[in-house]
N, C-alpha and C positions, 0 to 999 in steps of 0.2 A: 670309366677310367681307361684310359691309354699304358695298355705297354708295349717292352720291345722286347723280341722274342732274338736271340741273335745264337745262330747257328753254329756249332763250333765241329770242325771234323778233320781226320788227316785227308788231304787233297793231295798224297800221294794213291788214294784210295781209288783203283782204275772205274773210269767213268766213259762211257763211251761220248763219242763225240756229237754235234747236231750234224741230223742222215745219217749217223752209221747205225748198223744191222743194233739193234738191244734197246737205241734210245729213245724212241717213241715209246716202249714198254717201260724203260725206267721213269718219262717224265710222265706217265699215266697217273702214278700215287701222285707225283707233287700237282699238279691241274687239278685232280680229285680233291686234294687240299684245298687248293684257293679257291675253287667253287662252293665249296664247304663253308670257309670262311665268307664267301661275299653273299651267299646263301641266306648263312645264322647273322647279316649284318656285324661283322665283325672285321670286314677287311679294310687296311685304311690302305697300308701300303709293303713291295714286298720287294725282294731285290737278288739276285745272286750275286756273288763278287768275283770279279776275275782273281786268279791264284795272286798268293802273297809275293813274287816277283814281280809282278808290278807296282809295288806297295813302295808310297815315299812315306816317311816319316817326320813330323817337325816338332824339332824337341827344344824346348821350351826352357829358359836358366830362369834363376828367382831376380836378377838381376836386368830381365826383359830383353836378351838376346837368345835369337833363333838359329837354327842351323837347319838344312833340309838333309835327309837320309834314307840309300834306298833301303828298298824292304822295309819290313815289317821289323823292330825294335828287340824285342823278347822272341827267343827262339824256345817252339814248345810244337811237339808230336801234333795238335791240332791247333788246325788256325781259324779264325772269320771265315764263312765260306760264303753267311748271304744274313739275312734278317726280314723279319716280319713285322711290321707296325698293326698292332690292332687294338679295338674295341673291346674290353670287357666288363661285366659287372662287376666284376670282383675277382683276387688272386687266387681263387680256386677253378676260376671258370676259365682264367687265363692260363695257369699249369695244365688243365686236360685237354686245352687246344692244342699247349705245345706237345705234351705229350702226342700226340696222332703227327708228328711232325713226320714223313716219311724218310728220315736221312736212316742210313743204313748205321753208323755205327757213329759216335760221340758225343759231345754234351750239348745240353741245349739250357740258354740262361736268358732267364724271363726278369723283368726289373720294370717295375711302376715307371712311366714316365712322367717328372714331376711339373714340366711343362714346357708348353706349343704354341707355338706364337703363330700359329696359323689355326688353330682350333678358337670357334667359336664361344 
């Protein structure tokens, strides 16, 4: 079974930049991860997201008109930061993957995917 693991954290949360002095050492855990994962056959697909200011929104009426919006809709302490699509037997082998997720501090929310129109 398919789920999606999707990342949730404050991205005011200082991170160092790509080249600068700490980031190689921060991105050691997350490579460690995906290795991991593509290792145990579990990797389908994986993503970081540029911060929630580049974020449009299109919101949707029950009447079928659309409107586009920047940012991100709901304001909340953490936002999307990236996601992981993977392979598991089952939602207990899938919670201990994310579990091992290296993010330093917020939530992490795993959900069956019910279907992929690209999986065989």
């Amino acid at each position: 079974m398919d789920y999606m693991i999707l990342i949730h954290s404050d991205e005011t949360y200082p991170v160092p930049a790509r080249g600068a002095p700490g980031f190689d050492e921060m991105m050691a855990g997350w490579m460690a991860y995906n290795q991991r994962l593509i290792d145990g056959g579990h990797w389908i697909s994986a993503a970081n997201l540029q911060p929630t200011g580049t974020a449009s929104t299109i919101r949707k009426s029950a009447d079928g008109q659309s409107a586009v919006v920047d940012g991100p809709y709901a304001e909340t302490k953490e936002q999307l930061g990236g996601f992981y699509l993977i392979s598991a037997a089952d939602l207990d082998k899938a919670l201990a993957l994310a579990a091992d997720i290296p993010v330093p501090a917020g939530s992490i929310e795993v959900r069956p995917v019910s279907f992929r129109p690209d999986a065989g």
